[in-house]
One Martini backbone bead per residue (centre of mass of N, CA, C, O) as a GRO file, in nm:
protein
  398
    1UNK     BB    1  -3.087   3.109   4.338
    2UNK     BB    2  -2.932   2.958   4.565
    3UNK     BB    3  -2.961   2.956   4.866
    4UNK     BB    4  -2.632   2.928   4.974
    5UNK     BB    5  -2.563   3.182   4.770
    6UNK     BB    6  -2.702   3.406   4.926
    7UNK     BB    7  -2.604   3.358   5.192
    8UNK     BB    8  -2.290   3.422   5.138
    9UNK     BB    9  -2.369   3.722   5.004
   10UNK     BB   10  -2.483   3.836   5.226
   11UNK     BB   11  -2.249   3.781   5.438
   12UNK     BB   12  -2.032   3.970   5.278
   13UNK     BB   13  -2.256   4.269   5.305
   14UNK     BB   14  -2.216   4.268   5.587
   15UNK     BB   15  -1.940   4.253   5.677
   16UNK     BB   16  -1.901   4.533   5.459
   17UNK     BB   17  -2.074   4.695   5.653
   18UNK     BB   18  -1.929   4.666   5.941
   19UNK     BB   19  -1.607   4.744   5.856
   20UNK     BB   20  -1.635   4.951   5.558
   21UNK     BB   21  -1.630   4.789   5.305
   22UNK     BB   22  -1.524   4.638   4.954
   23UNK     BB   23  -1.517   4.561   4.669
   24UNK     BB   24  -1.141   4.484   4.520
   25UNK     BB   25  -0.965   4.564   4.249
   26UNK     BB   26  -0.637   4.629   4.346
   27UNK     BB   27  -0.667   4.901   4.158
   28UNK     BB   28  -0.620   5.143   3.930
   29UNK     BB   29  -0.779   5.256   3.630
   30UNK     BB   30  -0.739   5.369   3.303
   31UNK     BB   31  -0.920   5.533   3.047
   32UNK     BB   32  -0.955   5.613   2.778
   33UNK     BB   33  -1.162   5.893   2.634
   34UNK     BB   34  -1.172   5.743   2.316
   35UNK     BB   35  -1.359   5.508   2.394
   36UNK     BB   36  -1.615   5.745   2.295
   37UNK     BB   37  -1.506   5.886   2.049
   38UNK     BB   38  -1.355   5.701   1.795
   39UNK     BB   39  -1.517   5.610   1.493
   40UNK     BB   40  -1.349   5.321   1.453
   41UNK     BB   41  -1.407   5.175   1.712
   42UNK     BB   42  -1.709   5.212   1.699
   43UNK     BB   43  -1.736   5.012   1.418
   44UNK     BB   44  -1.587   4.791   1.545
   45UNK     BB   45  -1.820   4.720   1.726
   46UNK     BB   46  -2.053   4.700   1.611
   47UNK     BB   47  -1.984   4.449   1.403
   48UNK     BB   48  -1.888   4.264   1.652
   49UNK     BB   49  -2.080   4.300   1.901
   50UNK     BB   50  -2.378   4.300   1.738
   51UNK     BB   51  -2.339   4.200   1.435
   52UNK     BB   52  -2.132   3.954   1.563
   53UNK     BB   53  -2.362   3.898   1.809
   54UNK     BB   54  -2.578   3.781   2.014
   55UNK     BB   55  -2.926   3.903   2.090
   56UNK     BB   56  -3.094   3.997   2.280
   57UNK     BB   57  -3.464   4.085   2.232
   58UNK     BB   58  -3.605   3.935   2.466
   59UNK     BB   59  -3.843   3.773   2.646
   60UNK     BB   60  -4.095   3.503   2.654
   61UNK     BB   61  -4.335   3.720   2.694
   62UNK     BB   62  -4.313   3.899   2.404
   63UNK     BB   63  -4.419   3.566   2.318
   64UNK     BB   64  -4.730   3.414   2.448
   65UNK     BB   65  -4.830   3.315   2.125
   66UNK     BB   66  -4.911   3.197   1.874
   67UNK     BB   67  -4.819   3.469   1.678
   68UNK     BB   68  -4.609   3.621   1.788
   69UNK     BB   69  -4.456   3.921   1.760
   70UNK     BB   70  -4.109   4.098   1.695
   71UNK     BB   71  -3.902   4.398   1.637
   72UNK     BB   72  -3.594   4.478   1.519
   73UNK     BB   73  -3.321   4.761   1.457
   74UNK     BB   74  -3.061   4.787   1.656
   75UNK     BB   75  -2.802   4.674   1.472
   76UNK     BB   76  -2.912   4.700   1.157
   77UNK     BB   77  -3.087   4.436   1.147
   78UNK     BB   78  -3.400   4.329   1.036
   79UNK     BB   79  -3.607   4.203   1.291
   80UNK     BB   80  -3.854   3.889   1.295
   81UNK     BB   81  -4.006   3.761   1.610
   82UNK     BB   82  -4.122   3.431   1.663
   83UNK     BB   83  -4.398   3.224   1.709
   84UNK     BB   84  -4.545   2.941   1.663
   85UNK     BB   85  -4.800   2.675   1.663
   86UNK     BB   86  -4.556   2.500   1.831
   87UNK     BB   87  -4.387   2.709   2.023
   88UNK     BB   88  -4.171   2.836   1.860
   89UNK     BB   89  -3.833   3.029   1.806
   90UNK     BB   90  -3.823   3.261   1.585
   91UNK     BB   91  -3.567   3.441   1.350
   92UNK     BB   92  -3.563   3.703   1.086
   93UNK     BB   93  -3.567   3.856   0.791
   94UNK     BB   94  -3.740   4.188   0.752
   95UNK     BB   95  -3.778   4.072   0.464
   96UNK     BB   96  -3.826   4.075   0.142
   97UNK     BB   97  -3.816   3.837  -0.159
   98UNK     BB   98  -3.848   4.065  -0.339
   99UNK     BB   99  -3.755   4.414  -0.248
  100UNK     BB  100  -3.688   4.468   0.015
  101UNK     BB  101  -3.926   4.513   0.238
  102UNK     BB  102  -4.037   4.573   0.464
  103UNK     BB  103  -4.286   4.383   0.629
  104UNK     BB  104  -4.307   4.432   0.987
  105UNK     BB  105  -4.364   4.743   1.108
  106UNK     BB  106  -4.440   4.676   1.410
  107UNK     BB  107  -4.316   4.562   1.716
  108UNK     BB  108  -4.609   4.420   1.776
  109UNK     BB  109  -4.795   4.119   1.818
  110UNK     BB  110  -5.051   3.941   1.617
  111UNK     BB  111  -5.015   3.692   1.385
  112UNK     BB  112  -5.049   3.484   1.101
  113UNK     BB  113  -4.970   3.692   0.921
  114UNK     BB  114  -4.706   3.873   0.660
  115UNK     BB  115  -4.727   4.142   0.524
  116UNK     BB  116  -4.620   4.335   0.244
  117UNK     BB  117  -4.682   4.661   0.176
  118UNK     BB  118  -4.576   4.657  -0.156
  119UNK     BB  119  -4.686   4.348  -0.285
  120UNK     BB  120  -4.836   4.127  -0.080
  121UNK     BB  121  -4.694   3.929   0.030
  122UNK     BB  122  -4.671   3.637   0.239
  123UNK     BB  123  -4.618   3.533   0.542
  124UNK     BB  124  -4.532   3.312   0.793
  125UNK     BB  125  -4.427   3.224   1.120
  126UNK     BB  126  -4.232   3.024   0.945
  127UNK     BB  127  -4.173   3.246   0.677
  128UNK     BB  128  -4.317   3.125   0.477
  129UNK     BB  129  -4.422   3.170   0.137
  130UNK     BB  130  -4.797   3.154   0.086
  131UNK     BB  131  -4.828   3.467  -0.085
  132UNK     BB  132  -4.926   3.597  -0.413
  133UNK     BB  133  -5.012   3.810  -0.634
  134UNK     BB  134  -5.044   3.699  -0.933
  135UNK     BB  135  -4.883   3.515  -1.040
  136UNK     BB  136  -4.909   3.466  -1.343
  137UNK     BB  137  -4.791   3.742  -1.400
  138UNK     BB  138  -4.486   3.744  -1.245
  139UNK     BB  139  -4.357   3.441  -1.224
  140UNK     BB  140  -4.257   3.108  -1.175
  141UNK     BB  141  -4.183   3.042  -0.850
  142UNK     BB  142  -4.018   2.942  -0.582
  143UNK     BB  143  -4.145   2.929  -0.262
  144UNK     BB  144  -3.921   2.741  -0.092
  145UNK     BB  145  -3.725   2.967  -0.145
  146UNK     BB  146  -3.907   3.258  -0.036
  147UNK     BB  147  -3.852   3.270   0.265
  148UNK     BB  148  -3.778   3.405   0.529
  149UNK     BB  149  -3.434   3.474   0.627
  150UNK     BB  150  -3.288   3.307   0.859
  151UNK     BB  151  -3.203   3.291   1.172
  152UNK     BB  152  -3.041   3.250   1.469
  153UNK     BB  153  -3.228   3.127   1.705
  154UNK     BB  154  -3.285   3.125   2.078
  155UNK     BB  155  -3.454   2.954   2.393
  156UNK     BB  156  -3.348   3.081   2.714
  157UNK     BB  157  -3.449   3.116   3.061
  158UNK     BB  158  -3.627   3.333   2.900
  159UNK     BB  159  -3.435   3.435   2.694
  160UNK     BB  160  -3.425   3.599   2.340
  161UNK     BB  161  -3.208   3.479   2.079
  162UNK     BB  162  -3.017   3.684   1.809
  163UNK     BB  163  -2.833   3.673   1.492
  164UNK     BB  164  -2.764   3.886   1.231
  165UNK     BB  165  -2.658   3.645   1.113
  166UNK     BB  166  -2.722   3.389   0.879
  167UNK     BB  167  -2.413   3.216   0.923
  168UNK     BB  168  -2.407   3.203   1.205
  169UNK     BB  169  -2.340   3.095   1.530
  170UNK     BB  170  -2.523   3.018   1.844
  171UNK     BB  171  -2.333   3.015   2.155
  172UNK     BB  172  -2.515   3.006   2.465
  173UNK     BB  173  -2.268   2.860   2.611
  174UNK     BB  174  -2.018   3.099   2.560
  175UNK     BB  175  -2.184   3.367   2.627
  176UNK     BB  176  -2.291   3.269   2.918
  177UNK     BB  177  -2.203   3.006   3.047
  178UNK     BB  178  -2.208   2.808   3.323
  179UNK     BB  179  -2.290   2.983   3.518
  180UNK     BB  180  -2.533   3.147   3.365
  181UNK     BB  181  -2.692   2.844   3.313
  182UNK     BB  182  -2.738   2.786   3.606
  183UNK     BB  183  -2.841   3.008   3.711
  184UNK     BB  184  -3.106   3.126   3.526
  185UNK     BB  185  -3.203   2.834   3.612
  186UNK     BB  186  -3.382   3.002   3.885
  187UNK     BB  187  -3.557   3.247   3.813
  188UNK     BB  188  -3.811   3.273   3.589
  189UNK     BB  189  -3.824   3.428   3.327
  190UNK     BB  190  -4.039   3.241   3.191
  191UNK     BB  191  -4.283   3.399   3.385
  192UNK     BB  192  -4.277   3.634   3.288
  193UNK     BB  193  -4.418   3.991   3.204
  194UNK     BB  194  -4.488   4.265   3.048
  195UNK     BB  195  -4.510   4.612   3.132
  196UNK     BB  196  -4.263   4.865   3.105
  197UNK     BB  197  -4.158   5.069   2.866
  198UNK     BB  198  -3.825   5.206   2.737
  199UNK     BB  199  -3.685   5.486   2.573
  200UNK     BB  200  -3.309   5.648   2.536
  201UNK     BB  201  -3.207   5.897   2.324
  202UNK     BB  202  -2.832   5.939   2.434
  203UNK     BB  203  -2.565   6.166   2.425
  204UNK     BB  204  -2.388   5.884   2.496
  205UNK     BB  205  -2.243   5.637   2.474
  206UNK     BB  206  -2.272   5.287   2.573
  207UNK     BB  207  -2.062   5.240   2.770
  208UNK     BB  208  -2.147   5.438   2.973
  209UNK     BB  209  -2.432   5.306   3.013
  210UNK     BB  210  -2.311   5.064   3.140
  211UNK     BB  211  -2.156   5.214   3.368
  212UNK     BB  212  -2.373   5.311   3.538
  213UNK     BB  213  -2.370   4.932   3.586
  214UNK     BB  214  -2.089   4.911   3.825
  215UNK     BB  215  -2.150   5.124   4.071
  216UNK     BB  216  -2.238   5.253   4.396
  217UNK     BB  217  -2.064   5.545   4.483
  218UNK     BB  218  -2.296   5.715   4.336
  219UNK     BB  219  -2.525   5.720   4.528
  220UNK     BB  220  -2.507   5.943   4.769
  221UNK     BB  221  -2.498   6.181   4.520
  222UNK     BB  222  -2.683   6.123   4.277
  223UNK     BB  223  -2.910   5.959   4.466
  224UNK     BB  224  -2.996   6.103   4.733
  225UNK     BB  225  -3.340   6.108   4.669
  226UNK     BB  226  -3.331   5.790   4.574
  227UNK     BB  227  -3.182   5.535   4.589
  228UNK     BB  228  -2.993   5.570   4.881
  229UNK     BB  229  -3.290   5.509   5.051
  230UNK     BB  230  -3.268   5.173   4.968
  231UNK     BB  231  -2.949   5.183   4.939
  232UNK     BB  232  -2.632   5.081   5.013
  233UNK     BB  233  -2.326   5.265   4.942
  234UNK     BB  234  -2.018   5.142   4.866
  235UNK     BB  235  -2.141   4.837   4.822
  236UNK     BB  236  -2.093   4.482   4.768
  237UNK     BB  237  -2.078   4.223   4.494
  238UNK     BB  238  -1.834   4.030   4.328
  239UNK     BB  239  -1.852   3.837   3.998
  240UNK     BB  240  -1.614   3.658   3.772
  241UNK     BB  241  -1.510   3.434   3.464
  242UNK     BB  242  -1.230   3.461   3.379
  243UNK     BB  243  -1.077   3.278   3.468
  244UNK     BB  244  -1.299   3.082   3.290
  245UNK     BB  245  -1.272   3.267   3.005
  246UNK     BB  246  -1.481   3.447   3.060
  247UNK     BB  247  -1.740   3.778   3.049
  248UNK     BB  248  -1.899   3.769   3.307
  249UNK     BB  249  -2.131   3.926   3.535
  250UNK     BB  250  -2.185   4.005   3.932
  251UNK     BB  251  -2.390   4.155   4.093
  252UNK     BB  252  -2.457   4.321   4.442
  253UNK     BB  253  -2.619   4.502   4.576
  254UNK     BB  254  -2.744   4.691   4.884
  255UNK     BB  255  -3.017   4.673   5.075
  256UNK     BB  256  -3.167   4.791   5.370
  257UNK     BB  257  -3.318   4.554   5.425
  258UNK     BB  258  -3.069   4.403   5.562
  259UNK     BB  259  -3.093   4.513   5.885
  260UNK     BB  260  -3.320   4.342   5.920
  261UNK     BB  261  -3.265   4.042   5.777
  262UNK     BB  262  -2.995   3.963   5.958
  263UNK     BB  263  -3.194   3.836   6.229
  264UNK     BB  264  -3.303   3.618   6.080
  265UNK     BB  265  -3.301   3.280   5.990
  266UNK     BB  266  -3.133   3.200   5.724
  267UNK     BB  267  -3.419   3.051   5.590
  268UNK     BB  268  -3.506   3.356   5.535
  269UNK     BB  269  -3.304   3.453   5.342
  270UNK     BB  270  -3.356   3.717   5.054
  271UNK     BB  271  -3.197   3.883   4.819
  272UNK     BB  272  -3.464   4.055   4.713
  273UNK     BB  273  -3.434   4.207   5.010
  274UNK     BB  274  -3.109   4.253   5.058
  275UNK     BB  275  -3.106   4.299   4.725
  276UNK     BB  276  -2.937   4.328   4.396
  277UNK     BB  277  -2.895   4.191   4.117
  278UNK     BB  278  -2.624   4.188   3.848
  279UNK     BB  279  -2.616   4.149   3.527
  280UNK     BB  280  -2.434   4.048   3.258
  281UNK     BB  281  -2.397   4.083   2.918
  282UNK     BB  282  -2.261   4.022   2.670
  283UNK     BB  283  -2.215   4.368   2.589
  284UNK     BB  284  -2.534   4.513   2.675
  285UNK     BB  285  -2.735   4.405   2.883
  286UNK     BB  286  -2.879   4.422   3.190
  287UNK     BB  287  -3.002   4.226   3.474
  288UNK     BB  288  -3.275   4.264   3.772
  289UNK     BB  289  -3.376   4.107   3.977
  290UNK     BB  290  -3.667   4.122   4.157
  291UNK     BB  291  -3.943   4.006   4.337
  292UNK     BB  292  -4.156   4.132   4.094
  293UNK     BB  293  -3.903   4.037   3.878
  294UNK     BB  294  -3.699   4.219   3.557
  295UNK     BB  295  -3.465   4.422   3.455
  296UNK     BB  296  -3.408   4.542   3.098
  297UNK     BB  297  -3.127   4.624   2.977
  298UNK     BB  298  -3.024   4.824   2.667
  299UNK     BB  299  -2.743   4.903   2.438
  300UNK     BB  300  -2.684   5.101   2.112
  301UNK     BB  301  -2.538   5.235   1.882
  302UNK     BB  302  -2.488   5.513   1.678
  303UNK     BB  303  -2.491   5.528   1.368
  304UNK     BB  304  -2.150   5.760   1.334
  305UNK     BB  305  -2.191   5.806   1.683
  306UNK     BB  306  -2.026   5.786   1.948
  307UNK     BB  307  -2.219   6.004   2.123
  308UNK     BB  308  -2.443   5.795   2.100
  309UNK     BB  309  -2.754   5.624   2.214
  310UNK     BB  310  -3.020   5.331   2.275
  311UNK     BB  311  -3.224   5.262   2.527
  312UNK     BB  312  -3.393   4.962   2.657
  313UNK     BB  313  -3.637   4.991   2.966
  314UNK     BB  314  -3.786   4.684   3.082
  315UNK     BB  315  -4.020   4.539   3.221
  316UNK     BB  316  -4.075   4.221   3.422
  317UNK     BB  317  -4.330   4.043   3.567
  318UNK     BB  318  -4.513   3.846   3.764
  319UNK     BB  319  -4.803   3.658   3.657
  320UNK     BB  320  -4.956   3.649   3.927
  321UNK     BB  321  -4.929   3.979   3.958
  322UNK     BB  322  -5.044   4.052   3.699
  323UNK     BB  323  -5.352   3.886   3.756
  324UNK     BB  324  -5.491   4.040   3.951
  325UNK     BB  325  -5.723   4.143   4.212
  326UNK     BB  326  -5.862   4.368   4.333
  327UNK     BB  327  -5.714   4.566   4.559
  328UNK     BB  328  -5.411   4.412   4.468
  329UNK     BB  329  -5.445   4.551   4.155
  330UNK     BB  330  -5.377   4.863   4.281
  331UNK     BB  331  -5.087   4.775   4.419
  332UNK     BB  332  -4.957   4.689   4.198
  333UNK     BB  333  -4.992   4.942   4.045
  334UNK     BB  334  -4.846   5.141   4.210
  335UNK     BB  335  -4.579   4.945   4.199
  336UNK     BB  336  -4.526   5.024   3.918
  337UNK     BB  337  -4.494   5.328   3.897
  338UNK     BB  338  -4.280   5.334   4.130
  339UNK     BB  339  -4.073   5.139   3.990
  340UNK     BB  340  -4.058   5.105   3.730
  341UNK     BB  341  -4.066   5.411   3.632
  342UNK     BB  342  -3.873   5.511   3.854
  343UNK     BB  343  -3.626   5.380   3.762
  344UNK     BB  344  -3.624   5.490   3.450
  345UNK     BB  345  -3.609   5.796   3.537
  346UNK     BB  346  -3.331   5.760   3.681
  347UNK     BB  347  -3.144   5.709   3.431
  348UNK     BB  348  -3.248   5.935   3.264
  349UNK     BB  349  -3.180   6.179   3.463
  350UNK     BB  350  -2.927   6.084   3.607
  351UNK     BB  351  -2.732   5.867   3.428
  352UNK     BB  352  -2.737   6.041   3.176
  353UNK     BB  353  -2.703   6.283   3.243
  354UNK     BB  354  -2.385   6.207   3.315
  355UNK     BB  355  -2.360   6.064   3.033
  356UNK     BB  356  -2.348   6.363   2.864
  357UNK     BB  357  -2.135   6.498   3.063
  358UNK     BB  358  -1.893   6.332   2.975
  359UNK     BB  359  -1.922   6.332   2.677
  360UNK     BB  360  -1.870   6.650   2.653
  361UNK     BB  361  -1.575   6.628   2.738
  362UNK     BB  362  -1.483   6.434   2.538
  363UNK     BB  363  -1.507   6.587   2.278
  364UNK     BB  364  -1.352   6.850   2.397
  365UNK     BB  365  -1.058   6.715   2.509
  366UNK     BB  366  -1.002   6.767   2.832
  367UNK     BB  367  -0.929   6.475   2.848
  368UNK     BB  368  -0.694   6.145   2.824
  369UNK     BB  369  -0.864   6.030   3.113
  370UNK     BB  370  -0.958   5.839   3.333
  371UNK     BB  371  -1.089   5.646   3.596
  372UNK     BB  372  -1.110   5.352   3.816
  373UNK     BB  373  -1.134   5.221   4.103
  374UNK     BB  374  -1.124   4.969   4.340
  375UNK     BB  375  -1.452   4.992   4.378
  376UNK     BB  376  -1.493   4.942   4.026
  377UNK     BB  377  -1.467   4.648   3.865
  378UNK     BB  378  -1.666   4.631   3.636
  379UNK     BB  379  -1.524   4.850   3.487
  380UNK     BB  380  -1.304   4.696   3.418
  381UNK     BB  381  -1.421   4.440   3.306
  382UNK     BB  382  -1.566   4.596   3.059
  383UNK     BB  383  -1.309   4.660   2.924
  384UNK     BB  384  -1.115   4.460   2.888
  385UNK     BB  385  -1.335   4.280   2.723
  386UNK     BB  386  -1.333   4.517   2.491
  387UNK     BB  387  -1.009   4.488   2.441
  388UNK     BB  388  -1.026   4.160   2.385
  389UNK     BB  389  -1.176   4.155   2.165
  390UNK     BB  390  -1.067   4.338   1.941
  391UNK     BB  391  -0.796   4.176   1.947
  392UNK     BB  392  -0.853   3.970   1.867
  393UNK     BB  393  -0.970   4.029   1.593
  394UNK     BB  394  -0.702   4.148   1.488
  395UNK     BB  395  -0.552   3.907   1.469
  396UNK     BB  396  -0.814   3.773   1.301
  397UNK     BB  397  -0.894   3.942   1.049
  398UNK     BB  398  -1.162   4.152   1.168
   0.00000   0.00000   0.00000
């Protein structure tokens, strides 16, 4: 983020912390509660927004080395991510062309080949299909016609996106917009390392878990004895644009830290010292950049039932920090221990704790609508976009 940029945020919420205020959404907007329950609605965001949008798989450090992949099954489509020989990132329909069966079993790793367990296929990191055991006795066929299946796939700023469609175009000049794409290369996503992965399925909508990634009114009482320490609670800046035809937005929370740096000279002034940025990617992204690194949140509705779903909370840290030795590194191992897991735990046990709670009022019927206040716009942002995709979509006869 340019530095006029930070200060600009920063000076906001000084100002907004001095005054008492908060950024307002405008009005009150009302919820129908049964956008978390509804089994038709849920199937349509899934073909839509997942099945057919581009999904972030992971970012560049996933993939470290030619021959490294990943694979994945969250939108229901098996995906096999791959760096090849000349370090380009490509990714693949994770079927055999004999048999159709899973090709690549395990989550990640390095390999040369891709055997299939079923019998013995072997595809190259550029899917391309190299053996297949007694060709004579099978029939004769064209290899070059029987590599893995290729999707599209693009490595931008660090972030690795894959369309689960194979005919599909992959357009993340239009799906980031030009501020995510101008703001995210200043981030260095693209020099972070793995360190520390969570997964957690959790008996409340996909939504719901967005939605806890939108407003922080409730750290006072929610976050009370964790976040709250750290954080200074219904205070924010927000910025989307929509107004630019776009669906992306950006949060800053508010770090305490800010009480202290707001006395040194604006050239010393740094946003992850100050705050916490907060981007969304449409749909399910959460992206939170901060001073050793950035947590990558995503979340996946469980195919059959809208009151589930699967969130999968990573962690990426600076390669000189991951790279440490002797003192410094046993420095770093405990702020990962106390960071890294502990922000992960706090989402599982705290807001997600609240997210199965919201879940069973609204399956029990109880209530016919929530509400999203004005100090809350992220939330109202999350869905108006999830409501113009959809329409948009019943128009064109999707």
């Amino acid at each position: 983020m340019r530095h006029d940029v930070q200060v600009a945020l920063m000076k906001q919420l000084i100002e907004r912390l001095d005054a008492g205020t908060n950024v307002d959404a405008g009005q009150i907007r009302a919820q129908s509660t049964s956008t978390y329950t509804d089994p038709a609605q849920a199937e349509r965001e899934r073909q839509l927004f997942f099945r057919g949008t581009a999904q972030c798989v992971g970012l560049s450090g996933d993939l470290p080395e030619p021959g490294s992949f990943i694979t994945s099954n969250d939108v229901g489509v098996p995906i096999l991510a791959t760096r090849n020989a000349t370090g380009q990132f490509q990714a693949f329909i994770n079927s055999c062309r004999h048999r159709g069966a899973i090709v690549e079993t395990e989550a990640r790793g390095t390999k040369r080949r891709f055997t299939c367990p079923f019998h013995a296929w072997t595809y190259d990191p550029d899917g391309a299909l190299v053996g297949l055991p007694k060709p004579d006795h099978f029939g004769e066929v064209d290899t070059e016609c029987l590599g893995l299946k290729p999707l599209p796939a693009e490595e931008r700023h660090g972030l690795l996106f894959v369309h689960p469609d194979p005919d599909a175009t992959l357009n993340l000049d239009e799906l980031l917009g030009a501020w995510f794409n101008d703001e995210f290369s200043t981030w260095g996503f693209d020099k972070l390392v793995p360190i520390n992965r969570d997964a957690y399925d959790t008996a409340c909508n996909w939504k719901l878990a967005m939605d806890t990634f939108g407003e922080t009114y409730h750290f006072s009482s929610l976050h009370k004895d964790t976040l709250f320490n750290s954080f200074h609670g219904n205070v924010q800046c927000y910025d989307d644009d929509a107004d630019a035809g776009g669906h992306s937005h950006r949060m800053i929370l508010c770090r305490r830290d800010i009480d202290q740096m707001r006395h040194l000279p604006e050239d010393q002034w740094d946003i992850t010292v100050a705050g916490l940025p907060v981007y969304w990617i449409f749909p399910n992204v959460i992206l939170m950049p901060f001073r050793a690194g950035v947590f990558l949140v995503r979340a996946y509705p469980t195919p059959g039932d809208p009151g589930r779903h699967l969130s999968r909370v990573d962690f990426y840290m600076k390669s000189e920090l991951a790279d440490a030795t002797g003192p410094e590194a046993a420095e770093i191992n405990e702020f990962i221990t106390n960071i890294a897991q502990g922000f992960a735990e706090i989402i599982r046990d705290e807001d997600y704790v609240m997210g199965e709670s919201q879940q069973a009022a609204a399956n029990a019927g109880a209530l016919d609508e929530s509400l999203f206040g004005r100090n809350e716009p992220a939330l109202h942002h999350y869905h108006d976009t999830y409501a113009a995709k959809l329409a948009a979509a019943e128009v064109a006869g999707a």
